[in-house]
N, C-alpha and C positions, 0 to 999 in steps of 0.2 A: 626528079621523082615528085609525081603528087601529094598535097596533103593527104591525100586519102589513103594513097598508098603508105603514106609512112605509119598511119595511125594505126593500119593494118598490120605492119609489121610491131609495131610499139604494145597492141593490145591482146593479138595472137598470140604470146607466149603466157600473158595474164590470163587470158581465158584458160588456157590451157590449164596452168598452176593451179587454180580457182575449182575447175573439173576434176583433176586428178585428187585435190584435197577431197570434194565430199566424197568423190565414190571411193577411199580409202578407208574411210568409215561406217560404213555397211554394215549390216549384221553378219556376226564372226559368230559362228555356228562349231563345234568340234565335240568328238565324243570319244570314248576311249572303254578299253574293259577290261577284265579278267581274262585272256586267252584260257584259262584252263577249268573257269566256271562250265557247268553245265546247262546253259538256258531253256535245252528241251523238257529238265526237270519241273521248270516251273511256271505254274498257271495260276499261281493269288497273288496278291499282295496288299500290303496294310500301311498306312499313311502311318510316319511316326512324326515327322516333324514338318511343317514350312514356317517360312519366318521370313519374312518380307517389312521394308523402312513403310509401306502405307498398306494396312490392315486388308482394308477393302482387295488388295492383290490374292490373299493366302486359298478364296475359296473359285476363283479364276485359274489361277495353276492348277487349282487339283482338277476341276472341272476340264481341263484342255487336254493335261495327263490321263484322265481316265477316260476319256471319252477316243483316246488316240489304245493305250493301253486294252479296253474292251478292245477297240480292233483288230488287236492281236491277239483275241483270245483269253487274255489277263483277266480274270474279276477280281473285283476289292474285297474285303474283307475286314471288319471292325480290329480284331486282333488277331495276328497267330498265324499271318502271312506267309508263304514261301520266303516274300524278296519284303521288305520293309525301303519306303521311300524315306526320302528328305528332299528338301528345296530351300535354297535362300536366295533370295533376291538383294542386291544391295545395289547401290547410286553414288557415283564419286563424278567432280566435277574436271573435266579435260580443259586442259587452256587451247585457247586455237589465236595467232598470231595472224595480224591480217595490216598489210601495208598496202598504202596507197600513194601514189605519185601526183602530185597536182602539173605535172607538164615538165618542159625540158628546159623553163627556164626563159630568161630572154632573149632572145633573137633569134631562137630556134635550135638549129645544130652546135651549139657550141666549140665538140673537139673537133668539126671543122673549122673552126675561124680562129683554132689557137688558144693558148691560155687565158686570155682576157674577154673570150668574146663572147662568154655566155654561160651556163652551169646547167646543170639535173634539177634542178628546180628541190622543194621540199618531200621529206617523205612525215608521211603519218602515217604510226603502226599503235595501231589496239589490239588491248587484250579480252576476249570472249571468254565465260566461262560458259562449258557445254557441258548437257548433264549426260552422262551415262550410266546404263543401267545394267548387269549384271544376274546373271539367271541362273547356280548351278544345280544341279538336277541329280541325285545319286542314289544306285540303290544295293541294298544290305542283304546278300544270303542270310536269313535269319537262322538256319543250323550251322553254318561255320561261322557267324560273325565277322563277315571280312565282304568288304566294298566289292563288288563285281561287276560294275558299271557306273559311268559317271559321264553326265550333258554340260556343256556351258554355253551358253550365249551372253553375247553382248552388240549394245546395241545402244546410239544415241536417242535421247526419251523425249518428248513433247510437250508441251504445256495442255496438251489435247489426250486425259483418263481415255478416251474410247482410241485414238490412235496407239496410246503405249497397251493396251487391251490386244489390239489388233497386232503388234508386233510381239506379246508375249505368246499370244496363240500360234503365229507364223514360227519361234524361238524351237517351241514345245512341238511343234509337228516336223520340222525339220530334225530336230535332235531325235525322234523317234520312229522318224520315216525309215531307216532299215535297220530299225531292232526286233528280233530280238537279233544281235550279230551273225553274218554268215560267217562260216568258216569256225561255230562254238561250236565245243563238242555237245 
């Protein structure tokens, strides 16, 4: 077997593993509701709360929410809304382990030449801390007082304000790309 071919064989499952890790972390998008809410009843609603770890976020959510919310019909309302929103955004940081091999060692194949005749060479593993961000999205029947829809997203964040901009906008139009629920009464 060629060198070529063996590095081929030695670096195609790394790539692989390497692949599989970031597209596992993706934006995770999920929504859930009241089956027994009515959402044809309702056409306002009124911001009660966002609260987001960096300020400059709280008037971007509602901006993305209202402008997707109009679409459906929804207008805002200062107080006294059908459906009363909330939002909080929050950031925790994931560890992500990353090992690296510096070769097989000396002479090459080792456990073919026996126990003496060579080793795996070193591994170095570091630890990353990766930030993640957290987006949940919920809204209040303001006549029964009781939660009747709720968004979450998540989703690793940037050192780049206008790309985590871009990913809360993508968060917020996916979480409300088919609300209001089909199948509500």
């Amino acid at each position: 077997m060629t060198i070529t071919r063996r590095m081929r064989y030695l670096w195609a499952p790394v790539a692989a593993f390497l692949l599989s890790g970031s597209l596992a972390f993706a934006q995770d998008v999920k929504t859930d509701y009241d089956h027994s809410a009515s959402f044809n009843q309702f056409h306002s609603y009124s911001w009660h709360k966002v609260q987001t770890s960096d300020p400059l976020f709280v008037d971007r959510i509602k901006a993305e929410v209202d402008k997707d919310l109009n679409a459906k019909g929804w207008h805002e309302v200062p107080d006294g809304g059908d459906v009363a929103l909330t939002a909080v955004g929050s950031t925790h940081d994931r560890q992500e382990y990353n090992s690296f091999y510096d070769g097989l060692g000396g002479g090459g194949f080792g456990w073919r030449r026996g126990w003496g005749g060579g080793g795996f060479g070193e591994t170095f593993t570091t630890v990353d801390q990766i930030p993640v961000g957290t987006l949940v999205l919920d809204m209040y029947d303001t006549h029964e007082h009781k939660l009747i829809w709720r968004g979450t997203a998540t989703d690793t964040l940037s050192n780049n304000p206008d790309k985590n901009t871009g990913k809360v906008d993508k968060a917020i139009d996916k979480m409300l790309a088919k609300f209001p629920p089909k199948g509500a009464r």
